[in-house]
DRENTIGU-943765 format. One record per atom (N, C-alpha, C): x, y negated, z negated. Coordinates in pm, whole numbers, padded with zeros to 5 digits, always signed. Layout:
XYZ;...
END
This chain:
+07484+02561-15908;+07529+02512-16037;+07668+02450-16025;+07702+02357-16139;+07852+02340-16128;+07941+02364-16227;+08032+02441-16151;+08080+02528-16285;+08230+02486-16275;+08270+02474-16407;+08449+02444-16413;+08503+02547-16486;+08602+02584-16410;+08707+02677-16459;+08831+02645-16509;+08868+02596-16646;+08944+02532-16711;+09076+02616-16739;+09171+02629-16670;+09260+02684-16640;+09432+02650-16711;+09417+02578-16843;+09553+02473-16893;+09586+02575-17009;+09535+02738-17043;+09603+02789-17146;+09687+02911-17050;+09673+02876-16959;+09786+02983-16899;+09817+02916-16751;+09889+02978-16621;+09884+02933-16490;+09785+02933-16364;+09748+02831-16300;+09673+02891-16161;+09765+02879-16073;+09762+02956-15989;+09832+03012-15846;+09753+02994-15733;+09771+02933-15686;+09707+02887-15525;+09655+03029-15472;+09594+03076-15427;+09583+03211-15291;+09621+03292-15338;+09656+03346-15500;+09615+03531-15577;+09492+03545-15540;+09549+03696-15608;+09440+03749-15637;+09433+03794-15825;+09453+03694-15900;+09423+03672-16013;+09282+03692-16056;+09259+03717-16150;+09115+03679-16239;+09068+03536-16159;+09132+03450-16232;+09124+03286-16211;+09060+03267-16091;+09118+03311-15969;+09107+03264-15859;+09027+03369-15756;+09000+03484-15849;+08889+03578-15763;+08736+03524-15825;+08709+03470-15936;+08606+03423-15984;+08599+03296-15912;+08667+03199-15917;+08677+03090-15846;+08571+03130-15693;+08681+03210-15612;+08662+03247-15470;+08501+03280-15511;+08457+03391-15609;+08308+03417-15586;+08223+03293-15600;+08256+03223-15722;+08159+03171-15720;+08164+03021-15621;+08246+03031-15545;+08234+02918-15416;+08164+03012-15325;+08144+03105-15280;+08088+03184-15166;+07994+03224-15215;+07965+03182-15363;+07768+03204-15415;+07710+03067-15393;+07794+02946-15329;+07721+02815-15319;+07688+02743-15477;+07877+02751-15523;+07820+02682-15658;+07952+02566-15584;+07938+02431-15713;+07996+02347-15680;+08102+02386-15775;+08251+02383-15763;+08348+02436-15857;+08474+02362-15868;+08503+02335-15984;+08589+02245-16059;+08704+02306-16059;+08864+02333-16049;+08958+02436-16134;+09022+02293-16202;+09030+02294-16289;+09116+02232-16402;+09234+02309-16453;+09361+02247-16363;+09479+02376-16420;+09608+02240-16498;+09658+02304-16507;+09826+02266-16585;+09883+02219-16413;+10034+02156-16491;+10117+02137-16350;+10188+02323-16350;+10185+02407-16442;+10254+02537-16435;+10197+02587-16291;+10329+02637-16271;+10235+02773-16095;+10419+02855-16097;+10379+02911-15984;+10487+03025-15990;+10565+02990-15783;+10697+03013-15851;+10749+02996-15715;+10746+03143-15622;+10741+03165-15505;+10716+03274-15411;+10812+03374-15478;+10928+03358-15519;+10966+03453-15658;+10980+03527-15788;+10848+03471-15794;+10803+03456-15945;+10823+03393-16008;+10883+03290-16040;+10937+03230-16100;+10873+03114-16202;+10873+03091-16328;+10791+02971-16317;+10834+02832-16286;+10741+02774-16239;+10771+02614-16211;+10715+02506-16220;+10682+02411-16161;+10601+02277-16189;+10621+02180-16118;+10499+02134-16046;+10452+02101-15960;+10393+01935-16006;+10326+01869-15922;+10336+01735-15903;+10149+01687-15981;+10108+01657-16127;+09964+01604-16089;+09887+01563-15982;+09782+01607-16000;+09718+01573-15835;+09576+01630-15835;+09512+01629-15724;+09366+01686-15688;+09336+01725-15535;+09332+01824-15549;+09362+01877-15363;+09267+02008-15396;+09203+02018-15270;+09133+02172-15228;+09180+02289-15241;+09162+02373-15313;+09289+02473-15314;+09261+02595-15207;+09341+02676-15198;+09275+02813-15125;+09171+02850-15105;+09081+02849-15247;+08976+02963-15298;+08864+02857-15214;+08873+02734-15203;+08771+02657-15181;+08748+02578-15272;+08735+02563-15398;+08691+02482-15484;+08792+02334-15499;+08754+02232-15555;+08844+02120-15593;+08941+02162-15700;+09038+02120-15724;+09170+02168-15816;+09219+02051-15842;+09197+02022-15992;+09282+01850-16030;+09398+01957-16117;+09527+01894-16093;+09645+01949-16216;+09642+01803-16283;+09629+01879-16429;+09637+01726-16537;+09810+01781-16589;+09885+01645-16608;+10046+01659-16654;+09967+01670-16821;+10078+01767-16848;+10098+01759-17000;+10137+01624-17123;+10068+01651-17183;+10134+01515-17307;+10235+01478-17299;+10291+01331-17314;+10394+01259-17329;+10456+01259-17431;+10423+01295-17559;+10488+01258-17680;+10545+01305-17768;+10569+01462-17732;+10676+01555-17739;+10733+01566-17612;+10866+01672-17628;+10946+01743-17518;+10870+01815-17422;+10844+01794-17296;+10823+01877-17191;+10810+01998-17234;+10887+02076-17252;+10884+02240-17331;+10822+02246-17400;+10857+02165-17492;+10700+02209-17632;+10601+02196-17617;+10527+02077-17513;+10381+02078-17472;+10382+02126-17345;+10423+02200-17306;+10353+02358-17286;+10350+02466-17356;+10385+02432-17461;+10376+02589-17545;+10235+02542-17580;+10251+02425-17646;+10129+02373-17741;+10022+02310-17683;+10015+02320-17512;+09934+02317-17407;+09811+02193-17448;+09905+02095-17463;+09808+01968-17418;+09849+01884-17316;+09725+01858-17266;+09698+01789-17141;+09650+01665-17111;+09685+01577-17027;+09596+01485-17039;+09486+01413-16900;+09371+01387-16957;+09281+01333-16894;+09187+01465-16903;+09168+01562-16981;+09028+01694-16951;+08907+01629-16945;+08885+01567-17084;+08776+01524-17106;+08722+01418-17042;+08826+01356-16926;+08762+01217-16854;+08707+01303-16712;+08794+01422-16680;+08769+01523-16576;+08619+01614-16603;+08599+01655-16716;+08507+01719-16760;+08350+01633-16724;+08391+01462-16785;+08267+01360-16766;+08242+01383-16622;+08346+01337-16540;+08343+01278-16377;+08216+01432-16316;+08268+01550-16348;+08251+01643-16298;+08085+01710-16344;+08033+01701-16512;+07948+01733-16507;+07880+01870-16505;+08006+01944-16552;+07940+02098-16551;+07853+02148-16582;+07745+02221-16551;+07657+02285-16631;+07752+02473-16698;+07819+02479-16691;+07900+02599-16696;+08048+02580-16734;+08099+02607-16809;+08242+02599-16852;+08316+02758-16855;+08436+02795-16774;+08465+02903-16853;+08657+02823-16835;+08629+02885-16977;+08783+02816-17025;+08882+02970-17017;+08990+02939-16957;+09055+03096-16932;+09162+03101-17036;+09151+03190-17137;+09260+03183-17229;+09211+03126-17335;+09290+03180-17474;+09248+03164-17574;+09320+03056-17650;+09439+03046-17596;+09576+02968-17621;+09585+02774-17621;+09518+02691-17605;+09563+02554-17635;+09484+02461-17678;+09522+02356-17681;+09481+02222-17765;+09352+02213-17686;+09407+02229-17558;+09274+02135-17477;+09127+02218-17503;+09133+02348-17566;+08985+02405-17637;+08915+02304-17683;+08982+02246-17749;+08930+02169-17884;+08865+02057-17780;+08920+02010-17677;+08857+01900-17619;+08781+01935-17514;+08732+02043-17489;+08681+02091-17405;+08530+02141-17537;+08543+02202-17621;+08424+02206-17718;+08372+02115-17752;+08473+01989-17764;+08396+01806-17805;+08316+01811-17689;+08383+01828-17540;+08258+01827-17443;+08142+01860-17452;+08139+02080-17447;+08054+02109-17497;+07917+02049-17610;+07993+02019-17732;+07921+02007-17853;+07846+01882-17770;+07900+01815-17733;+07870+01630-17704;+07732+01676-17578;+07732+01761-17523;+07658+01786-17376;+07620+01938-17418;+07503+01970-17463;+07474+02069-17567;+07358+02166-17497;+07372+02147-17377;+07327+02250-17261;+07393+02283-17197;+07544+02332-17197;+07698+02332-17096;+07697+02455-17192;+07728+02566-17054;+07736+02697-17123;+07893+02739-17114;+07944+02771-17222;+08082+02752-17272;+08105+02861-17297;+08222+02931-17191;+08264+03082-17203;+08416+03094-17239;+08493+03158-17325;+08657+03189-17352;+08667+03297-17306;+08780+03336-17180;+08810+03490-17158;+08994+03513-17223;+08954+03615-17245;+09117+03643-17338;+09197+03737-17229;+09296+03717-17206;+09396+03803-17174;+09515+03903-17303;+09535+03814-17387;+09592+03821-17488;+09567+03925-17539;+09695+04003-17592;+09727+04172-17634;+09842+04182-17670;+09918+04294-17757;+10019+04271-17800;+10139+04323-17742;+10075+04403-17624;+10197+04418-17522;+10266+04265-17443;+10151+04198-17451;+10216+04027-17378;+10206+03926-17416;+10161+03913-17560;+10160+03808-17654;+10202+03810-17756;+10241+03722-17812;+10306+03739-17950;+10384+03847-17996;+10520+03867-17926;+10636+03927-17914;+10730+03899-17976;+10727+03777-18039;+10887+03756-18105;+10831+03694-18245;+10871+03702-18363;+10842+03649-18460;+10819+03494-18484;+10843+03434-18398;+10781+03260-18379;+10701+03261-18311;+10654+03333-18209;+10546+03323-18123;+10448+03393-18191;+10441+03512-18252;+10341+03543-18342;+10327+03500-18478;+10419+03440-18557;+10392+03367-18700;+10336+03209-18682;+10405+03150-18581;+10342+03023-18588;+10263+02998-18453;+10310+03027-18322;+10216+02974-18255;+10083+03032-18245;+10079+03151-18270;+09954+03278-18255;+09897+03204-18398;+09925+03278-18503;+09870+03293-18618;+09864+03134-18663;+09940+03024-18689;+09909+02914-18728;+09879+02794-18650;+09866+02834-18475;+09824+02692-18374;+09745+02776-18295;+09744+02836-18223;+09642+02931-18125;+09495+02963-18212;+09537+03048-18341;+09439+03081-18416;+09335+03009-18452;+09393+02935-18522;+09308+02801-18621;+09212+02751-18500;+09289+02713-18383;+09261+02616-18301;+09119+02695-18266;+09124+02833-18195;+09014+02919-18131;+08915+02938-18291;+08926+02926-18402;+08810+02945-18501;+08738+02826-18541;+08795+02715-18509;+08761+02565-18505;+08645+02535-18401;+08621+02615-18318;+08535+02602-18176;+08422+02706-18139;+08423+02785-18251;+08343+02909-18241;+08185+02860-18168;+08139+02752-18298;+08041+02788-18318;+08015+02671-18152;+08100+02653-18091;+08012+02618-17919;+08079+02702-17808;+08122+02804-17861;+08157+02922-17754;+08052+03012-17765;+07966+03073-17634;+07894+03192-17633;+07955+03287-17685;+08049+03334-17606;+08088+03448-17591;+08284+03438-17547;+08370+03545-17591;+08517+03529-17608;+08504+03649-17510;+08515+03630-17378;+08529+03768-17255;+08674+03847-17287;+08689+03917-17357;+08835+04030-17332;+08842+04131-17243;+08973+04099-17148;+08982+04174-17007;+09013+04293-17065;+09028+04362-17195;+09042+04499-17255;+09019+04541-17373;+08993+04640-17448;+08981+04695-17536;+09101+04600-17629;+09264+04627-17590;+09349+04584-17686;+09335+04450-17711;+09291+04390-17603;+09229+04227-17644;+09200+04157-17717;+09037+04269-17700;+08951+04252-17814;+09012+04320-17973;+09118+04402-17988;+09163+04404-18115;+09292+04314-18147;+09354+04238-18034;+09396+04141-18068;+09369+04008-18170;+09256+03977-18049;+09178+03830-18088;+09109+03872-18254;+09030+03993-18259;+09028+03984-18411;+09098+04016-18509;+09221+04082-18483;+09298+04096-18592;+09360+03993-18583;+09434+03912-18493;+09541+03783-18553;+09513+03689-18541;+09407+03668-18486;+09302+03511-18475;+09210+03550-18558;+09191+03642-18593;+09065+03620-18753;+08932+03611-18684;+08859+03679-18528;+08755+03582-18480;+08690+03678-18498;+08567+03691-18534;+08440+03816-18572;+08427+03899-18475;+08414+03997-18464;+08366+04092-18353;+08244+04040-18269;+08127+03996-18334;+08014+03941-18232;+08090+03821-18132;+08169+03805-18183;+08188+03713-18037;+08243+03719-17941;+08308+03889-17960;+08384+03935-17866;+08266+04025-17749;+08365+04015-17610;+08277+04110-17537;+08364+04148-17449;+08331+04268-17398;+08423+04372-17316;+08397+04311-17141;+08508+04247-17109;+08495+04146-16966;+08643+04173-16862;+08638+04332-16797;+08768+04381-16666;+08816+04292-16632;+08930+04284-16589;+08995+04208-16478;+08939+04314-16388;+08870+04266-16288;+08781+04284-16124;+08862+04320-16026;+08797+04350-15883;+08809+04325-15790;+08741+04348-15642;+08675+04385-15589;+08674+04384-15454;+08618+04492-15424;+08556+04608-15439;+08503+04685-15381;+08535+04730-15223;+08608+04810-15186;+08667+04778-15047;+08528+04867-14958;+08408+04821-14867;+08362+04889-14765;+08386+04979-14725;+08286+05086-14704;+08354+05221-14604;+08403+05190-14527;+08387+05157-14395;+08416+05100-14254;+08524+05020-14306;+08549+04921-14369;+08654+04844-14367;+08751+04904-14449;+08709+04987-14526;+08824+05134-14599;+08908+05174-14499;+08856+05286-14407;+08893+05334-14306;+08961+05296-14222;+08939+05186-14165;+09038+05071-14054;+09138+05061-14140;+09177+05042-14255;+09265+04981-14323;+09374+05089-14332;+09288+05190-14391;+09337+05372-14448;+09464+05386-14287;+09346+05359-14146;+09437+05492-14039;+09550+05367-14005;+09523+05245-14018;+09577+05143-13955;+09741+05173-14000;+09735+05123-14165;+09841+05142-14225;+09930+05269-14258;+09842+05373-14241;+09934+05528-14265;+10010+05498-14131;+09945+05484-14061;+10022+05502-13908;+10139+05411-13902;+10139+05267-13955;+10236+05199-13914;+10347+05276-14042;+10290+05295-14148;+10403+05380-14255;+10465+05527-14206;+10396+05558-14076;+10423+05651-14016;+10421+05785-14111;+10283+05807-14140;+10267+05873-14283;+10218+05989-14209;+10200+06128-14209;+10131+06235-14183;+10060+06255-14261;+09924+06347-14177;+09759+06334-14244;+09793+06404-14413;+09905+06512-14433;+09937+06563-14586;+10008+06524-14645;+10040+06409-14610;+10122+06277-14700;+10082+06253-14826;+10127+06250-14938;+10080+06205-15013;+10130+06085-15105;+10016+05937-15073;+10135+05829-15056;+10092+05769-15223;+10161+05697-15325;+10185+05672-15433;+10242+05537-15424;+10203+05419-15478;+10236+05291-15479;+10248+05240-15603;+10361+05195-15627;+10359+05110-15746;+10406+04934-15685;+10328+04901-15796;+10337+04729-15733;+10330+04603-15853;+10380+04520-15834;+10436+04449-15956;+10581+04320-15912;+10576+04281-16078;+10727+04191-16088;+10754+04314-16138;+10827+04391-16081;+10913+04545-16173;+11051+04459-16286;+10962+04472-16401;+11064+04411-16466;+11123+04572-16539;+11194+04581-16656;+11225+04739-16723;+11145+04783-16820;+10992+04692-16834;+10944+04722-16883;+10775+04804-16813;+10796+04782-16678;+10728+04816-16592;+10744+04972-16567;+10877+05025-16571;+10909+05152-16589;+10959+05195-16449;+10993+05137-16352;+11018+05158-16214;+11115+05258-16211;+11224+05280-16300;+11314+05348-16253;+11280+05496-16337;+11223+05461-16406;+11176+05595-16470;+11086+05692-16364;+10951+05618-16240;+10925+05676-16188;+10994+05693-16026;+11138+05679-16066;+11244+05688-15950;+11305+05836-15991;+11322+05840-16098;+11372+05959-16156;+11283+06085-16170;+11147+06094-16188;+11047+06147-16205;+11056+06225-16082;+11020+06138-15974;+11043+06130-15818;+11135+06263-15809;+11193+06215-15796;+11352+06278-15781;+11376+06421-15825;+11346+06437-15932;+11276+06564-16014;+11175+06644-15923;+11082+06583-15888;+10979+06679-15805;+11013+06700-15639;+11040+06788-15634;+11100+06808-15517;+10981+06840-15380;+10876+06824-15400;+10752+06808-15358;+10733+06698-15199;+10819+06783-15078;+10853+06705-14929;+10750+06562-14915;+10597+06626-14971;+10461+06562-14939;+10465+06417-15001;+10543+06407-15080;+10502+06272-15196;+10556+06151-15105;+10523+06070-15128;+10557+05891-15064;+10571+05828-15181;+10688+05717-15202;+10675+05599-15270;+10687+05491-15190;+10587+05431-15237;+10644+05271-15162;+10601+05160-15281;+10737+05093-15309;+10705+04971-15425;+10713+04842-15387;+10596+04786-15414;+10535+04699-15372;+10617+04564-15475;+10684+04452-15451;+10706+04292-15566;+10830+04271-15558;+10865+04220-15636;+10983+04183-15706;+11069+04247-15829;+11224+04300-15785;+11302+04395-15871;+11330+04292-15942;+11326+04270-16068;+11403+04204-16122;+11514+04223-16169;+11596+04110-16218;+11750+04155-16207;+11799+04252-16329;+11723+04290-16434;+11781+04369-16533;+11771+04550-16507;+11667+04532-16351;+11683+04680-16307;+11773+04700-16126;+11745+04562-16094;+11761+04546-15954;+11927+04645-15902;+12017+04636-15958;+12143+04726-15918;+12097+04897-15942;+12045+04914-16049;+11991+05089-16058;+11868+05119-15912;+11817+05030-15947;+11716+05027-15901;+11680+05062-15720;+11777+04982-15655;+11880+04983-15538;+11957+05096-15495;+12003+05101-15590;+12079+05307-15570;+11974+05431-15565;+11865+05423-15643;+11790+05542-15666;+11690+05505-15567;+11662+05392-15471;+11603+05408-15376;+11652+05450-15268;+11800+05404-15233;+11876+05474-15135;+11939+05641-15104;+11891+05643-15270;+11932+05813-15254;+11798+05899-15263;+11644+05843-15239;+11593+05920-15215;+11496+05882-15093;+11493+05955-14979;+11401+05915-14847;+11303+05886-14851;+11220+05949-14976;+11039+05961-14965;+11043+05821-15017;+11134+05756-15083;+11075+05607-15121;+11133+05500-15039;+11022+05361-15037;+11077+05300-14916;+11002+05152-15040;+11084+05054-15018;+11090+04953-15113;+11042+04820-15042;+10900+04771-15050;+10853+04681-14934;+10872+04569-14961;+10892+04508-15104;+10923+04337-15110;+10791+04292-15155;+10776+04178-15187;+10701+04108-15238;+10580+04087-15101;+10440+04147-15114;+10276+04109-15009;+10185+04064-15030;+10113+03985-14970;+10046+03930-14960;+09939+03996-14972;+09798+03909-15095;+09701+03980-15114;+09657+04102-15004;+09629+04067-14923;+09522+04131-14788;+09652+04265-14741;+09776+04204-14742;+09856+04318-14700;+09866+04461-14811;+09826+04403-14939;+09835+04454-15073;+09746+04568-15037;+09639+04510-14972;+09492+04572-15035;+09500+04724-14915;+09556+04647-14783;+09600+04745-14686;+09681+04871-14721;+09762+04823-14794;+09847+04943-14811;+09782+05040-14928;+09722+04934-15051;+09601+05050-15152;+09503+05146-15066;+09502+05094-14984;+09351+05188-14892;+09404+05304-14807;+09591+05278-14769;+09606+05348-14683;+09719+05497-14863;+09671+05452-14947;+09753+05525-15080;+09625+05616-15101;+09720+05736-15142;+09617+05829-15259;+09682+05777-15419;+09698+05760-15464;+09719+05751-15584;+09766+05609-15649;+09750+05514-15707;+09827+05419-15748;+09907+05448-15867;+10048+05427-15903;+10123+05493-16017;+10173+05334-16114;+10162+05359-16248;+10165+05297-16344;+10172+05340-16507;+10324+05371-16498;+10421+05417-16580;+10405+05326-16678;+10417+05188-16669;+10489+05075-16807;+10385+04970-16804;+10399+04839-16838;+10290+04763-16878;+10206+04755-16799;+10072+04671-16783;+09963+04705-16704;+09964+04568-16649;+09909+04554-16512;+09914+04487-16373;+09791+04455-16295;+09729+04355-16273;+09628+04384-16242;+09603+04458-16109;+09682+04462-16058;+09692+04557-15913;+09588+04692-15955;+09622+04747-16081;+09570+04897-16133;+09386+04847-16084;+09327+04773-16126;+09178+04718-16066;+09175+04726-15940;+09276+04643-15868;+09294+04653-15744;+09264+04796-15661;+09344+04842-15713;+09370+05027-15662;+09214+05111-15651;+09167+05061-15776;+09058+05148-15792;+08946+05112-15695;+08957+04959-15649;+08839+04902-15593;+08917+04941-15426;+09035+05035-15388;+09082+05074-15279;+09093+05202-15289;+09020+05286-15390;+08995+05438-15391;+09095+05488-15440;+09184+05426-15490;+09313+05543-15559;+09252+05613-15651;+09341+05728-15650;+09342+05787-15826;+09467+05689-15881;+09473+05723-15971;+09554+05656-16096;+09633+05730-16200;+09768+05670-16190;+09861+05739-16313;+09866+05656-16390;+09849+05665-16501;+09882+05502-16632;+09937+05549-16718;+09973+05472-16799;+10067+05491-16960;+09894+05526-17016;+09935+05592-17121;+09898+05593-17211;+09812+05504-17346;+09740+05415-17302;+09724+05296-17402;+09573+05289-17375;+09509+05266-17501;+09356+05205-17538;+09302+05195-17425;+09336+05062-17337;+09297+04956-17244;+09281+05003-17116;+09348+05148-17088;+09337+05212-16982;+09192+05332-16959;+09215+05385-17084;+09093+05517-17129;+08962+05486-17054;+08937+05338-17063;+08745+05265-16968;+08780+05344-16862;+08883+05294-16808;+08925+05336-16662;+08931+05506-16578;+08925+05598-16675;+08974+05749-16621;+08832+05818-16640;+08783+05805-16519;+08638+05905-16487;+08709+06046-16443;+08789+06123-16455;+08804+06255-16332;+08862+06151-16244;+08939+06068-16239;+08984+06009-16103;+09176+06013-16132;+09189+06055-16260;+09358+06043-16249;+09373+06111-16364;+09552+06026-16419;+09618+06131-16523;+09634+05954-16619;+09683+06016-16763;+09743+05954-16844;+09870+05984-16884;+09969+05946-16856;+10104+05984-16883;+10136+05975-17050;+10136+06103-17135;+10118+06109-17234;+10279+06210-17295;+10276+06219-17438;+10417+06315-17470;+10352+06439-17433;+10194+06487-17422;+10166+06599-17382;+10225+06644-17219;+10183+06561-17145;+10172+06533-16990;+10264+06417-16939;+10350+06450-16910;+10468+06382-16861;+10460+06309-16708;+10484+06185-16670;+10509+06187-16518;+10544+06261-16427;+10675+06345-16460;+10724+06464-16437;+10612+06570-16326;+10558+06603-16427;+10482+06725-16450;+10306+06653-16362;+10311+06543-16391;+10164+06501-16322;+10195+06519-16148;+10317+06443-16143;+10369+06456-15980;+10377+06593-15935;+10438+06687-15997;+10457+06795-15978;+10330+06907-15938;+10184+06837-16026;+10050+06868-16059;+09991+06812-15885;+10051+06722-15811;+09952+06622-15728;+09934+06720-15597;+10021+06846-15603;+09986+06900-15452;+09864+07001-15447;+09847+07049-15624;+09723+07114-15600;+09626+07035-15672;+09591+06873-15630;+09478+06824-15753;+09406+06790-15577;+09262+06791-15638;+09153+06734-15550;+09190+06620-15583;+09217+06553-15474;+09268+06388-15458;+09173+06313-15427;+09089+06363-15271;+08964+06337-15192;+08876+06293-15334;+08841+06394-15410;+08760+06385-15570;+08768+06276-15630;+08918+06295-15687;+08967+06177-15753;+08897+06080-15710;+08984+06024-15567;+08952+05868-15512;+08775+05833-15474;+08701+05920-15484;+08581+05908-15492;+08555+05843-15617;+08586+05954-15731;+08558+05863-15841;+08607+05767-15880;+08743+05740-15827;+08767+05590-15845;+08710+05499-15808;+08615+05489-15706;+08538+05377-15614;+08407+05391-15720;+08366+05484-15733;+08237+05474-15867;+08267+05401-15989;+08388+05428-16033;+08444+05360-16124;+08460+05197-16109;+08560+05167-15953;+08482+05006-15940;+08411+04957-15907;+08316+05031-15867;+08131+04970-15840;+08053+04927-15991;+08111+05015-16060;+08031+04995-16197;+08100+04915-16275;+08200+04895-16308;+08310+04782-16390;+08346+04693-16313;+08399+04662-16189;+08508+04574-16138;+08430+04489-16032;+08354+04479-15971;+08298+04387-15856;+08244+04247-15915;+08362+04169-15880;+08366+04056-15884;+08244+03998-15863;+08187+04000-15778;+08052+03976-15732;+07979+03972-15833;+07939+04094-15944;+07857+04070-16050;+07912+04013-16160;+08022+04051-16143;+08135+03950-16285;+08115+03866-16297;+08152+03766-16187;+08093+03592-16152;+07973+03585-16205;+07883+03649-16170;+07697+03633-16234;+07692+03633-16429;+07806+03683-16469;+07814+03677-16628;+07821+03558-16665;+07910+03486-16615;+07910+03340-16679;+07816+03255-16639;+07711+03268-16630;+07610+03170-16574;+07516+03199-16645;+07536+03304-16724;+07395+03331-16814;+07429+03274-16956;
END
């Protein structure tokens, strides 16, 4: 089939391991022909955002990748907020999809991407939402006018040639219908994925990496991974740490400190041994070090790494929130005012871990394998 992945209400990133670009990757290695239609937005090796040159080049994943430049006829800044693009619909003709999934709920180019649709009325037309109110619509202009009076309107204008509105969570899906106004039937419950890691290729990964972390077999290793911004909670589980005096525990934090924690942040790693601070890795190195972890820890907003983890056998520590609850078979804790970080760390030397991380791998066999995810949008 040929399927386009319309990518202009948020960023694509060359070689993540994003949503975007793990669906991409499947469905090129299922032998489909695949379109990415992104923005000039991408992110510099710092996170950073930036912007890059229009064009059409092969990307990582395998598929073709055209970046269309944004509209001319406002300010640069504003059309990207208000995410119009130009040339979709001449890209959309050339290309011929039988399959559309438009990522994001957020811009103009919906609207010209449903004229497609409507116009070519066998093109199966999918919206996945990221959108929640931990990362959208945060400041009173971004939720009074761009959410509620340009995002909104725009996504209820297009309903009736969208199947289905995929929400990567529970809070999503009470997003999109409380401040976009969009009916519940059109919502559907759609993970951010990942990978299922092999026994055999578990294992290689597991002895490879303890050893180079120089970890002993009663180690018990804990990863947090991220842009650690202060809302991520990094230093909170520095302090936690610190508190449990527990020889066995490992931290190792995986990204980028950012600068509103980076000086605290720096001290409370140097004053405690069990944590060791790795810098910003590369998918495959990522996945190495999840396989060689018992636990993945996730104090503050949510990351898609937490999918990651599970499809590498961790148990799991999370905040407290809706969007997490799918996720906790017997495989972890919820950091709650009942149950403190504190007190969960303190809990980890007598918990069946072995248990746990079992059920975490059940957990991403049945929700997260990309593999069958990809097979949703084609129906």
């Amino acid at each position: 089939m040929r399927v386009a992945h319309v990518c202009l209400s948020n960023f694509f990133i060359d070689g993540r391991s994003y949503q975007e670009n793990e669906l991409v990757s499947q469905h090129v290695r299922d032998g489909h022909e695949v379109l990415v239609l992104a923005s000039t937005e991408t992110h510099s090796p710092d996170g950073k955002i930036t912007y890059i040159q229009p064009g059409e080049y092969t990307g990582t994943e395998g598929a073709s990748v055209k970046r269309l430049a944004y509209g001319r006829f406002l300010p640069h800044k504003l059309m990207t907020k208000l995410r119009v693009n130009i040339g979709t619909y001449e890209a959309l003709t050339a290309f011929c999809p039988e399959v559309i999934l438009f990522h994001g709920t957020c811009a103009w180019e919906l609207r010209v991407v449903a004229r497609y649709a409507r116009r070519n009325p066998t093109v199966l037309l999918y919206v996945d939402s990221h959108e929640d109110w931990n990362n959208s619509a945060r400041s009173f202009i971004s939720r009074e006018v761009l959410h509620r009076c340009y995002y909104g309107p725009i996504l209820r204008s297009v309903l009736s040639q969208i199947r289905k509105i995929l929400c990567v969570s529970t809070e999503s899906m009470d997003f999109v219908s409380t401040l976009y106004r969009v009916p519940r039937p059109y919502l559907e419950f759609f993970p951010l994925g990942g990978r299922p890691v092999p026994d055999e290729e578990y294992e290689k990964r597991r002895l490879a990496t303890r050893l180079a972390q120089n970890l002993a077999e009663d180690d018990i290793l804990l990863v947090q991974s991220g842009k650690q911004t202060r809302r991520k909670m990094l230093l909170e589980s520095f302090r936690a740490l610190a508190a449990c005096q527990n020889p066995r525990l490992r931290l190792c934090v995986v990204g980028i400190l950012h600068s509103d924690i980076r000086v605290e942040a720096e001290r409370l790693i140097a004053a405690d041994p069990r944590v060791r601070y790795l810098g910003w890795k590369s998918t495959d190195e990522l996945t190495d070090l999840l396989c060689a972890a018992d636990v993945y820890l996730q104090p503050g907003t949510q990351s898609v790494t937490m999918q990651h983890s599970l499809c590498a056998r961790c148990a799991v520590i999370l905040d407290d929130v809706p969007a997490h609850q799918v996720y906790l078979r017997d495989n972890g804790w919820l950091i709650s005012k009942e149950k403190s970080l504190e007190t969960i760390l303190a809990d980890l030397g007598n918990a069946d871990l072995a248990a746990m991380q079992r059920n975490a791998f059940l957990v991403a066999k049945d929700l997260l394998d990309y593999e069958v995810l990809s097979r949703r949008v084609l129906m």
